[in-house]
Backbone as CSV, one residue per row, in Angstrom:
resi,resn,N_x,N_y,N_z,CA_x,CA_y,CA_z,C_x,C_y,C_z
1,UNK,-53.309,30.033,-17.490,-53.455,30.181,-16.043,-52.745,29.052,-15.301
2,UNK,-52.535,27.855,-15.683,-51.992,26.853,-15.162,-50.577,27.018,-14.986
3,UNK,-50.135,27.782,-15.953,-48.823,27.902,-15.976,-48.319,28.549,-14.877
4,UNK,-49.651,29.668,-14.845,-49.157,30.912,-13.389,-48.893,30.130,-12.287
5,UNK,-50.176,29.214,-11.978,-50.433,28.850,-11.148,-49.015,27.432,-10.613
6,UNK,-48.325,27.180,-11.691,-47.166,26.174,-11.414,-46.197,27.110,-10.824
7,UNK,-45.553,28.054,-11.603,-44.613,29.068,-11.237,-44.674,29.687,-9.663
8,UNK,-46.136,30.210,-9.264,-46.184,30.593,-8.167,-46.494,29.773,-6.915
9,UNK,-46.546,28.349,-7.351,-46.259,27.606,-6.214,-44.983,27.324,-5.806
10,UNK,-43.996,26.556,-7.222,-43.011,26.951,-6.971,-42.007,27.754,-5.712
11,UNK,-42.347,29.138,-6.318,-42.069,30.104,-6.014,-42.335,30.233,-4.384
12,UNK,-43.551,29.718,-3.862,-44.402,29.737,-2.677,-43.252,28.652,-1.853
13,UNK,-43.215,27.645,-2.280,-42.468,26.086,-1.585,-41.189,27.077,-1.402
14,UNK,-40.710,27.859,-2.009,-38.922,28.093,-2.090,-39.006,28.840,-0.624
15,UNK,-39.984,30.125,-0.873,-40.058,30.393,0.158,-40.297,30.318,1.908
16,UNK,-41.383,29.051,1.127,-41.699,28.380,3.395,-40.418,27.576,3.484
17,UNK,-39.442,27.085,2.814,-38.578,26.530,3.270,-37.755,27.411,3.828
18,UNK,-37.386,28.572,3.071,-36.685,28.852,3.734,-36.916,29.724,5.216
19,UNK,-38.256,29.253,5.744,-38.511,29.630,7.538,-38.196,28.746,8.116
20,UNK,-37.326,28.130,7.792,-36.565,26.436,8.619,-35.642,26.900,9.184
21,UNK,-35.045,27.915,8.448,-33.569,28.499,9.168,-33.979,30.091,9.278
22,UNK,-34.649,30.954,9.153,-34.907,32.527,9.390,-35.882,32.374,10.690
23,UNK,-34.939,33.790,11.278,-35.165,34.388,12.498,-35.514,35.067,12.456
24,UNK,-36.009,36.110,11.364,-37.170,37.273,11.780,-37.991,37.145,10.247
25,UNK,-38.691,37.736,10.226,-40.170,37.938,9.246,-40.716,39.392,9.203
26,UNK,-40.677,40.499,8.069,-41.152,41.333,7.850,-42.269,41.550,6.789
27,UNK,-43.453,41.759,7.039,-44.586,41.652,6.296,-44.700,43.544,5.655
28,UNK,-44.308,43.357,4.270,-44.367,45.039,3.830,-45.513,45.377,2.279
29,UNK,-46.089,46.432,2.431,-45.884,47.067,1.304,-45.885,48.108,1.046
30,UNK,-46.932,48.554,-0.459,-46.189,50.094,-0.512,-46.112,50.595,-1.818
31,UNK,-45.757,51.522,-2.865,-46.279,51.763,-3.414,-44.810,51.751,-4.626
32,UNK,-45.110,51.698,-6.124,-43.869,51.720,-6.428,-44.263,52.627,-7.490
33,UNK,-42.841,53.413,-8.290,-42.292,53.788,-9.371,-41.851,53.050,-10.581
34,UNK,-42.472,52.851,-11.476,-41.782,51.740,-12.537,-41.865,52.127,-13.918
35,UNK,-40.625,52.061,-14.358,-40.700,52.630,-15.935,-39.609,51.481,-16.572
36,UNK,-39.831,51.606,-17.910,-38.427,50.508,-18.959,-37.470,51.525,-19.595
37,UNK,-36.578,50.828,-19.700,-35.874,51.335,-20.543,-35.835,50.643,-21.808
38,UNK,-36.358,51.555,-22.875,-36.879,51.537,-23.793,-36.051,52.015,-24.959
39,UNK,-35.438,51.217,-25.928,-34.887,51.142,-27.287,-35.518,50.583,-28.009
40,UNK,-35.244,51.518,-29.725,-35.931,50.548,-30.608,-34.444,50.891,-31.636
41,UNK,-33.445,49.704,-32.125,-32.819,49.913,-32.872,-32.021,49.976,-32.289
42,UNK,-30.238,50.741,-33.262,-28.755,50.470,-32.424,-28.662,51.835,-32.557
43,UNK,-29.578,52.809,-32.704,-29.293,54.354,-32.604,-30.936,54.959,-32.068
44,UNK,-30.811,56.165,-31.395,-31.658,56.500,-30.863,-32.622,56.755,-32.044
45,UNK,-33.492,56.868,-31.298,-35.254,57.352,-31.979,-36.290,57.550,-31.034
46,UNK,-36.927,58.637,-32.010,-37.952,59.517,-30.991,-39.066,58.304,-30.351
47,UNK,-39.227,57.052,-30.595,-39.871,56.125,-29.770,-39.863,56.393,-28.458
48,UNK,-38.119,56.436,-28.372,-37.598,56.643,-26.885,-38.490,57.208,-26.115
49,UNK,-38.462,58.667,-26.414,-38.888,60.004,-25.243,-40.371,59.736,-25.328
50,UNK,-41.125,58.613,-25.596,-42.494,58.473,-25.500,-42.805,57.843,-24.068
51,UNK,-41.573,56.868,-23.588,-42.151,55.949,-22.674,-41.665,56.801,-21.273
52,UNK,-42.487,56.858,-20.140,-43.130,57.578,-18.830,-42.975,56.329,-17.985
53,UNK,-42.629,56.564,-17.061,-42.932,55.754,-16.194,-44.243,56.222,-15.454
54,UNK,-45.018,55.215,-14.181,-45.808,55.132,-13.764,-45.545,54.785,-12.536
55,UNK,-47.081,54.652,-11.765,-47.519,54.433,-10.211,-48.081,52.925,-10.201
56,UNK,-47.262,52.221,-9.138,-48.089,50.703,-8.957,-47.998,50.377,-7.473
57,UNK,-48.079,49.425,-6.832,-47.993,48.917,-5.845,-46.895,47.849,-5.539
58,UNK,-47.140,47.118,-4.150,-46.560,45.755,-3.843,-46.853,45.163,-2.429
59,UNK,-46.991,43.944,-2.119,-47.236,43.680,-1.034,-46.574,41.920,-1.036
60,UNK,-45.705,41.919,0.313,-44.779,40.683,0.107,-44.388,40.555,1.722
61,UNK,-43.217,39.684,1.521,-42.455,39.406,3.100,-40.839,39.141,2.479
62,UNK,-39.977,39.589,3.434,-38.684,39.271,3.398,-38.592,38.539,5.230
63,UNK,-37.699,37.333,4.631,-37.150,36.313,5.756,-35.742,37.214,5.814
64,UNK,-34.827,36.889,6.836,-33.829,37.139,7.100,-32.837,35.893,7.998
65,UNK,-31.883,35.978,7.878,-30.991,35.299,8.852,-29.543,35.959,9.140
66,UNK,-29.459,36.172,10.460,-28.135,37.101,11.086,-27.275,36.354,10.752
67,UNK,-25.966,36.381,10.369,-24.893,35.719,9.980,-23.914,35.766,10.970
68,UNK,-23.829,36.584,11.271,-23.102,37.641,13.005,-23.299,38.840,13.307
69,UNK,-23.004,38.904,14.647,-23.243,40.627,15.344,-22.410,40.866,16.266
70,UNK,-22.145,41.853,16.671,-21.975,42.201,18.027,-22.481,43.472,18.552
71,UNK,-21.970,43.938,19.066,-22.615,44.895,20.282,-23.357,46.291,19.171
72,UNK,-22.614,46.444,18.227,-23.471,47.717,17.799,-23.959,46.887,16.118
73,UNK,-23.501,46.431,15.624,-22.693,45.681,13.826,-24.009,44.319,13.615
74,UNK,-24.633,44.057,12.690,-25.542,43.148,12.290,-24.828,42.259,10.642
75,UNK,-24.596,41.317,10.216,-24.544,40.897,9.195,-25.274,39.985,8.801
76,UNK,-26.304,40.388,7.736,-28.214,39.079,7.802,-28.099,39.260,6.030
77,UNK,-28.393,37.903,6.154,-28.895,37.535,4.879,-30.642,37.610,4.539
78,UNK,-30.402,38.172,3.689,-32.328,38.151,3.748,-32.805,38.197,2.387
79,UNK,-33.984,37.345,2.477,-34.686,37.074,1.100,-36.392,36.857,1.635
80,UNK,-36.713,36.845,-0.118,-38.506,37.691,0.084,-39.170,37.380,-0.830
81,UNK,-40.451,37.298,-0.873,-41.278,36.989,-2.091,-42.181,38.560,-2.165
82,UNK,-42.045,39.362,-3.495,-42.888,40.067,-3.289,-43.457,40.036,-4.607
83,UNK,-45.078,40.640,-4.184,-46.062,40.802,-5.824,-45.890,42.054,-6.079
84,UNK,-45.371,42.592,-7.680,-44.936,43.307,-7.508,-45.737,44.186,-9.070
85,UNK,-45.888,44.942,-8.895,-46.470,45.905,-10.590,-45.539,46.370,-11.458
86,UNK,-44.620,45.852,-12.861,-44.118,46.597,-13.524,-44.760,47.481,-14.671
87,UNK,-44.139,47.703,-15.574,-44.533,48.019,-16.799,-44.244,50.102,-17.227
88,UNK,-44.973,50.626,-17.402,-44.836,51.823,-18.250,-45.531,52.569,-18.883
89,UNK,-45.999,53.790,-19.315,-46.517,54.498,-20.128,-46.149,54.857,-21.523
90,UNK,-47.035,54.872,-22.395,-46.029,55.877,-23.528,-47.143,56.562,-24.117
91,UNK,-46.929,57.969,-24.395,-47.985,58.623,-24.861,-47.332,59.680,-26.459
92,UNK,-48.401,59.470,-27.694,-47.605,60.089,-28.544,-48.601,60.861,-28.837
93,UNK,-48.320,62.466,-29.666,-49.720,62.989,-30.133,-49.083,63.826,-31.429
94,UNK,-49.789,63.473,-32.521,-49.465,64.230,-33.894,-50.641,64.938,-34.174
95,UNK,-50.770,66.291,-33.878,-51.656,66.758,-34.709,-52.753,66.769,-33.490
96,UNK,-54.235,66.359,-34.231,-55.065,66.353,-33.053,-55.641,64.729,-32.488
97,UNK,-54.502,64.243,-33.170,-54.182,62.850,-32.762,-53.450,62.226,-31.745
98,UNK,-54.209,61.311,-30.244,-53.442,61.045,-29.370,-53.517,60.258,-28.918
99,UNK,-52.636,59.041,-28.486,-52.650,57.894,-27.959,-51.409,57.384,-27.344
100,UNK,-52.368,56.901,-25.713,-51.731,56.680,-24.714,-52.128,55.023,-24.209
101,UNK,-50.723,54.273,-24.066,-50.424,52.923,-24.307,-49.695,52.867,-22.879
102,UNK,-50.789,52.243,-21.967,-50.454,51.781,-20.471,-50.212,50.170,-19.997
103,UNK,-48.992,49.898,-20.092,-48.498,48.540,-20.195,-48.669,48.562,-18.457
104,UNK,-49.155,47.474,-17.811,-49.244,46.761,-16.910,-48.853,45.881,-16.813
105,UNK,-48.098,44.895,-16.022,-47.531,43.940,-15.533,-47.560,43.230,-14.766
106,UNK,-47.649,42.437,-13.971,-47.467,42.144,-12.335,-46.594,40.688,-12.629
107,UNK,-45.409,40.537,-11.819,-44.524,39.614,-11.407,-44.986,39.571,-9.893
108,UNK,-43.838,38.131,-9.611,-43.737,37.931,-8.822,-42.356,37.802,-8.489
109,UNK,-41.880,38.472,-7.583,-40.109,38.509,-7.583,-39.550,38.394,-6.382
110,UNK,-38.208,37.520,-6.680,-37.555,37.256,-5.599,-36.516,37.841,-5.440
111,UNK,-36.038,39.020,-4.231,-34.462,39.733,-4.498,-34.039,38.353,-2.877
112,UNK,-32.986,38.622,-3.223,-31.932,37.835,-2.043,-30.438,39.088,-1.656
113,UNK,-30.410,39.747,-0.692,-29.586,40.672,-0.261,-28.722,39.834,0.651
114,UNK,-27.664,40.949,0.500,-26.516,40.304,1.793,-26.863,42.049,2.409
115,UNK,-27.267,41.680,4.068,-27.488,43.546,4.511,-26.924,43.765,5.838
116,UNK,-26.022,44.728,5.632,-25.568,45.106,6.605,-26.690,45.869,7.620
117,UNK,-26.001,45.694,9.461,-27.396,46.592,10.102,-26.858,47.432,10.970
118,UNK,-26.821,48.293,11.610,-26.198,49.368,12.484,-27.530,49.414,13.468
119,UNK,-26.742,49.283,14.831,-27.694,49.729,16.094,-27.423,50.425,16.985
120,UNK,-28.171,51.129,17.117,-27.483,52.531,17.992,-28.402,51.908,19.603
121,UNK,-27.854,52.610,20.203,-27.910,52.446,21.624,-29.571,52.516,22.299
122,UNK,-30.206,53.542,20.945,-32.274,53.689,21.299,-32.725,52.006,21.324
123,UNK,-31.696,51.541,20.367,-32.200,49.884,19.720,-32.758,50.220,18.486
124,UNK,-32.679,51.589,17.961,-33.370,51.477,16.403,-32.018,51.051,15.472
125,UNK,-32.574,50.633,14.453,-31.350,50.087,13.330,-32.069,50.795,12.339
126,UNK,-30.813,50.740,11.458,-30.300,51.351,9.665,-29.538,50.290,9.141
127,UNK,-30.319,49.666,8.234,-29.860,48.811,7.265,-29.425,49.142,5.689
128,UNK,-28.530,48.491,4.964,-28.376,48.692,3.617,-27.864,46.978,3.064
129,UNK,-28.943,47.340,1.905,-28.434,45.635,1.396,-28.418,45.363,-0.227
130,UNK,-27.639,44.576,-0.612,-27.100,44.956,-1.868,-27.549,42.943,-2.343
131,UNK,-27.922,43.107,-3.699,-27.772,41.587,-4.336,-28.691,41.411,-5.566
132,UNK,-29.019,40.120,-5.745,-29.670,40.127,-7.161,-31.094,39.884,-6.745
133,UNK,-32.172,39.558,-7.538,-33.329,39.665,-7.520,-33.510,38.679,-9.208
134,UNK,-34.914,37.673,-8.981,-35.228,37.059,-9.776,-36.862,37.352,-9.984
135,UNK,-37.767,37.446,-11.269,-38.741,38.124,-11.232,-39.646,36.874,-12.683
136,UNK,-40.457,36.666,-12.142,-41.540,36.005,-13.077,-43.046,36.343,-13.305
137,UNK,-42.893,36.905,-14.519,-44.529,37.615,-14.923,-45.816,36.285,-14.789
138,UNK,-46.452,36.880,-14.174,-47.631,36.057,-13.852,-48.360,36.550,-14.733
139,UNK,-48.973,37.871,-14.977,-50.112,38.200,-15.786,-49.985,39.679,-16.548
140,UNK,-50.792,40.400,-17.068,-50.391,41.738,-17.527,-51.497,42.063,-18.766
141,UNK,-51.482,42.940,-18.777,-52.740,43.661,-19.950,-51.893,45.080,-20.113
142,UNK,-52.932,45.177,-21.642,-52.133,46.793,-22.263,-53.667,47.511,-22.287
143,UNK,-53.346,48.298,-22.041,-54.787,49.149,-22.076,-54.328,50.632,-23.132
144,UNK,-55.179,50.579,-24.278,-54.635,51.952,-25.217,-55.858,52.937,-25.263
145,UNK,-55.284,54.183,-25.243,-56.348,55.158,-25.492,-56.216,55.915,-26.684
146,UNK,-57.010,56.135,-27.168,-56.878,56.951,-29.088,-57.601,58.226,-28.690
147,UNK,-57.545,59.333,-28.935,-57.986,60.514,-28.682,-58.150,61.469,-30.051
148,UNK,-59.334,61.937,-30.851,-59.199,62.524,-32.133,-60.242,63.917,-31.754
149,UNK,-60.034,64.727,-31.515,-60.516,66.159,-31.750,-61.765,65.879,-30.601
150,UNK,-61.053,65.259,-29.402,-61.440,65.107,-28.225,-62.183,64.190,-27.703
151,UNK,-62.590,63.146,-29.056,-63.800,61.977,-28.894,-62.725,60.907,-28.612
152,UNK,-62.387,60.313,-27.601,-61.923,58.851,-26.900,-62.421,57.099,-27.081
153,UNK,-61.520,56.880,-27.173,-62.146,54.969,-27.760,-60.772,54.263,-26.706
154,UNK,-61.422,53.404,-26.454,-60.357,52.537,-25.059,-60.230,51.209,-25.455
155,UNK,-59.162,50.704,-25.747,-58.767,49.035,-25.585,-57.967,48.855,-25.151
156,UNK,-58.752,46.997,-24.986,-57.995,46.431,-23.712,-57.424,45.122,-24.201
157,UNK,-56.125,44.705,-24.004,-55.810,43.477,-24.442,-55.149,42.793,-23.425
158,UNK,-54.977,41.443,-23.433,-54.060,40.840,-22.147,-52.682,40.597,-23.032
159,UNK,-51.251,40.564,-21.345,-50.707,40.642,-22.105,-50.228,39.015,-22.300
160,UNK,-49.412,38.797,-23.663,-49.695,37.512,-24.026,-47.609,37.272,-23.659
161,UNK,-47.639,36.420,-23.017,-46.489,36.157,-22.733,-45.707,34.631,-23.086
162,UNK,-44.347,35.062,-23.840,-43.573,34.024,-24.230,-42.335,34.568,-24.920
163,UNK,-41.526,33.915,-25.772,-40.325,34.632,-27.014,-40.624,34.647,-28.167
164,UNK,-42.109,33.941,-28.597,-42.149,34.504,-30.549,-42.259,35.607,-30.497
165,UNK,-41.527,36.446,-31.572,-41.862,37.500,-31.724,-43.265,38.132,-32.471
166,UNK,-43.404,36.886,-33.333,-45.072,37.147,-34.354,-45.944,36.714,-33.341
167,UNK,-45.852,35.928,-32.092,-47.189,35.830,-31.299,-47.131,36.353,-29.970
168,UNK,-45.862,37.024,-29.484,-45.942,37.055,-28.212,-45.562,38.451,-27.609
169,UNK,-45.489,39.470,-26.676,-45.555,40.521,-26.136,-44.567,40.579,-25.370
170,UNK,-44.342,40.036,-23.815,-43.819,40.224,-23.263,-43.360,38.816,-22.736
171,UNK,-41.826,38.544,-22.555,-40.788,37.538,-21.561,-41.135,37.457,-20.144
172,UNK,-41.481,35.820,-19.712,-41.846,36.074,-18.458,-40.549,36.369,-17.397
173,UNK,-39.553,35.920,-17.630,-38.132,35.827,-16.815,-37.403,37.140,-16.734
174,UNK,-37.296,37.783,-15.829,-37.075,39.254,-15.311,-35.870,38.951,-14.324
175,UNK,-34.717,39.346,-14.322,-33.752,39.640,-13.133,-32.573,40.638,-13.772
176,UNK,-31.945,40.827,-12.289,-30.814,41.581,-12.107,-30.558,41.714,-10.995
177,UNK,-29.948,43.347,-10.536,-29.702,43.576,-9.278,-30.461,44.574,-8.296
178,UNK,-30.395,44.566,-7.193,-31.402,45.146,-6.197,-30.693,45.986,-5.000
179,UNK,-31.236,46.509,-5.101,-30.042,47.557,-3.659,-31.370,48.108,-2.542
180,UNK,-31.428,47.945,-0.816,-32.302,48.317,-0.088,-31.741,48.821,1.061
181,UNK,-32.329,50.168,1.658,-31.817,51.353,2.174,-33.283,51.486,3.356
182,UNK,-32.654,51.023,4.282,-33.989,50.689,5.845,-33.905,51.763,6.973
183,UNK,-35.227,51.848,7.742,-35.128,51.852,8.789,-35.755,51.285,9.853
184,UNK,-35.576,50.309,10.759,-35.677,49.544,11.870,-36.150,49.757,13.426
185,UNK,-37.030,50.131,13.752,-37.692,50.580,15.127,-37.713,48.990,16.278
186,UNK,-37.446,49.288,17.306,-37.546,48.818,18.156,-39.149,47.844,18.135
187,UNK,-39.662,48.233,18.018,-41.310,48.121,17.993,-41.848,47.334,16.710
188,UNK,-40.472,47.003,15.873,-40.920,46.742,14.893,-41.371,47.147,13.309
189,UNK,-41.422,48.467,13.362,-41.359,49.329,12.430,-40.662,49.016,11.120
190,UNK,-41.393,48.987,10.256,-39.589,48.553,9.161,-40.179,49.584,7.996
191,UNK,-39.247,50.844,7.302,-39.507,51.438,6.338,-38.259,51.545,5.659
192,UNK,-38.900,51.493,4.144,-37.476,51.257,3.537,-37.439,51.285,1.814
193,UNK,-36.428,52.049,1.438,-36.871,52.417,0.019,-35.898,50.876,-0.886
194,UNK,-36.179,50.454,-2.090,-35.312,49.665,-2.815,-35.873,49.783,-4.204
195,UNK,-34.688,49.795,-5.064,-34.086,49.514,-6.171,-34.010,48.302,-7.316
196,UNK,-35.021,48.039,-7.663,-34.547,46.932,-9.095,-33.573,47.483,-10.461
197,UNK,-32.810,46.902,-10.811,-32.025,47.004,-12.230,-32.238,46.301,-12.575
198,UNK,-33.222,45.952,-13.737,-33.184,44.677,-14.453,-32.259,44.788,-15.812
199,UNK,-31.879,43.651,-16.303,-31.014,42.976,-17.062,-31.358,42.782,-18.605
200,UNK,-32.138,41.756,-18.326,-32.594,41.416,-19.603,-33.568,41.938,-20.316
201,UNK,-33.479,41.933,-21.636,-35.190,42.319,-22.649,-35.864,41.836,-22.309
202,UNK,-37.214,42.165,-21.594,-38.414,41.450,-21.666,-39.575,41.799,-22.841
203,UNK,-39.230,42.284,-23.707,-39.971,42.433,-24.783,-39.808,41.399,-25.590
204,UNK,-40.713,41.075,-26.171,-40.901,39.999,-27.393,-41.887,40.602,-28.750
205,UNK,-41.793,42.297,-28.981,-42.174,42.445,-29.697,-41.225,42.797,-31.114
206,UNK,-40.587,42.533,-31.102,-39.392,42.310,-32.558,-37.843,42.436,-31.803
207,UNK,-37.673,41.674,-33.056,-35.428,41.953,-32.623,-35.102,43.207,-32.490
208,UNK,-35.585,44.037,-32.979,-34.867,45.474,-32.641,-35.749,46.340,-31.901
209,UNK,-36.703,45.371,-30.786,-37.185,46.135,-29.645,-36.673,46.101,-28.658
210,UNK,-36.444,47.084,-27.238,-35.561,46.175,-26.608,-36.054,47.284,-24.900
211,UNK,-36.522,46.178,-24.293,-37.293,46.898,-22.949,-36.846,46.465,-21.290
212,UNK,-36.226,46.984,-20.374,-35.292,46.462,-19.366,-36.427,47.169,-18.516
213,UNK,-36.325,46.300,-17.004,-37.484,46.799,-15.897,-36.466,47.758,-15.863
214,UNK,-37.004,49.031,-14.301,-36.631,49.769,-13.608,-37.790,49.656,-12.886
215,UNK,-37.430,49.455,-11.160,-38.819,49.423,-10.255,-38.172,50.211,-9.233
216,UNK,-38.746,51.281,-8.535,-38.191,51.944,-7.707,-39.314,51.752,-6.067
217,UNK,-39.297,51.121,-5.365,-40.605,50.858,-4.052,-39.969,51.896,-2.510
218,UNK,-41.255,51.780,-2.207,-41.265,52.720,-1.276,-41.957,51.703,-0.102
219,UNK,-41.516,50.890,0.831,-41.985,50.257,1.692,-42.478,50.527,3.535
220,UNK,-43.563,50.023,3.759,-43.547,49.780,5.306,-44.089,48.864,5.504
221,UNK,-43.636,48.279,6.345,-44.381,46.960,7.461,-43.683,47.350,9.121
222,UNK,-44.060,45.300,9.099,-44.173,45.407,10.357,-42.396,43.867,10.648
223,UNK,-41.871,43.902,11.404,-40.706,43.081,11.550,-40.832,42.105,12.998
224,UNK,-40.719,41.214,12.823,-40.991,40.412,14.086,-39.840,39.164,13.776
225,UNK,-39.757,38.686,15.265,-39.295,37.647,15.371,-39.647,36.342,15.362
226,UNK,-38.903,34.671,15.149,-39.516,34.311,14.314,-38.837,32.976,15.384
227,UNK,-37.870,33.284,16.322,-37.359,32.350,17.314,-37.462,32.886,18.153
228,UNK,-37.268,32.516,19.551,-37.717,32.764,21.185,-36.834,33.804,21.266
């Protein structure tokens, strides 16, 4: 827990600094899509078609700063801390044998966009913003279900995070790239769908396992200003 608790201060300091220089503040969340991409080995196997993605949440803020504008054209840099749910399903059944393995996750992740903004004459804007994203697992549990000729048994384990492969589950260090697709109300309104690609294996359950995020969010808040 100490460890979490270093990382997400961290993480916390990066962010109030940067309201030294940002001019607006959007408080969002919302609900997400998240599945891995899931290999075991250098050729396919039916492992694969086991893992499902799932339903999670998120709730965060993105800072911004305009770079330039003019009369219709916005160019803002913007970055965000959000808590975010990864992880996945996988369900296998042989026979009258069945078990379903619900990996949970929660990071905490930082994307940083460069976003273009378009304003039409109502004053509503359409944004799109493209860049990388950095992501650190705070906590996570696997929850398995065994199912035999309809009688159910449930466990629960936390998940144990590091790179041995004989002691450890899941990599806390998560990034790649992020792509976000807005819309902007006068009033403040901010809804807006975005995109994680993650990069690296975060599995640490053998060398020839091999598990990449995919987070798909569905956002709303609220957007305000942050100078006179």
């Amino acid at each position: 827990m100490q460890i979490q608790f270093k990382l997400l201060t961290v993480i916390l300091l990066l962010l109030f600094s940067g309201t030294i220089f940002a001019q607006s503040l959007s408080i969002v969340g919302g609900g997400n899509y998240t599945e891995v991409d899931y290999k075991q080995g250098s050729v396919a196997s039916a492992a694969e078609d086991t893992y499902s993605g799932k339903l999670g949440f998120h709730v965060g803020a993105y800072l911004d700063y305009v770079l330039s504008k003019d009369k219709s054209n916005e160019l803002v840099v913007e970055t965000g801390l959000l808590f975010d749910t990864k992880g996945a399903k996988q369900e296998v059944a042989v026979s009258t044998l069945s078990v379903e393995n619900n990996i949970n996750l929660y990071y905490a992740d930082i994307p940083l966009y460069l976003k273009y903004r378009y304003r039409f004459r109502s004053l509503n804007k359409v944004y799109i913003g493209v860049g990388p994203f950095v992501g650190v697992g705070l906590f996570g549990n696997r929850t398995t279900t065994q199912t035999i000729d309809g009688a159910s048994a449930e466990e629960k384990a936390k998940i144990r995070w590091g790179s041995d492969e004989t002691q450890h589950d899941m990599k806390r260090l998560d990034y790649g790239l992020t792509g976000r697709l807005g819309f902007l109300s006068p009033g403040g309104l901010d809804v807006s769908v975005s995109y994680d690609y993650g990069i690296p294996n975060i599995a640490s359950m053998g060398d020839n396992i091999e598990m990449k995020s995919r987070v798909m969010r569905l956002s709303v808040g609220y957007h305000f200003s942050l100078v006179d």
